[in-house]
N, C-alpha and C positions, 0 to 999 in steps of 0.2 A: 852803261846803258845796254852793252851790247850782251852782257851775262843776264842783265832782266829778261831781254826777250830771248834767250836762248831756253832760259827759265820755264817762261811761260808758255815756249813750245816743246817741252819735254812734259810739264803738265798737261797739255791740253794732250800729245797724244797719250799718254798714261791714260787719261778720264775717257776719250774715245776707245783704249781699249778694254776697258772695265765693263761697255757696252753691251759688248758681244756676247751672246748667250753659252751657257757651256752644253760640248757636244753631247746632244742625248737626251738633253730636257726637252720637255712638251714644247717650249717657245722654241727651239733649233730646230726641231723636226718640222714644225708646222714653218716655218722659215725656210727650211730645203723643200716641202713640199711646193712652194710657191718660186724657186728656184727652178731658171729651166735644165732639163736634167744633161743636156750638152755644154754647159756650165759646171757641172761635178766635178771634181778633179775623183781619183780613184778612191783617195782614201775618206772624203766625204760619202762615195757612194756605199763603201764599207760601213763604214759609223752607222749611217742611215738603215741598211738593214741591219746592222745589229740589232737598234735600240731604238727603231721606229718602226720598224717592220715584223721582224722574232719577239719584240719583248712584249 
């Protein structure tokens, strides 16, 4: 019993991470847009003007 629910918690975070938008698409940007910007870490705020801001 104990390998099921080990199971179905290696599944469910797989399926939560499949969520996340990849960096750069129109739904990430508008995603960090609504992000407060003291929440950025550095390399978010990088991404972000690459490919939401220059492109």
């Amino acid at each position: 019993m104990k390998s099921a629910a080990s199971i179905l918690v290696l599944l469910s975070l797989l399926t939560l991470g499949a969520c996340a938008p990849e960096i750069g698409s129109e739904r990430w940007c508008k995603q960090m847009a609504e992000k407060p910007k003291g929440d950025w870490t550095a390399n978010e705020a990088l991404a972000y003007a690459e490919h939401c801001v220059l492109d």
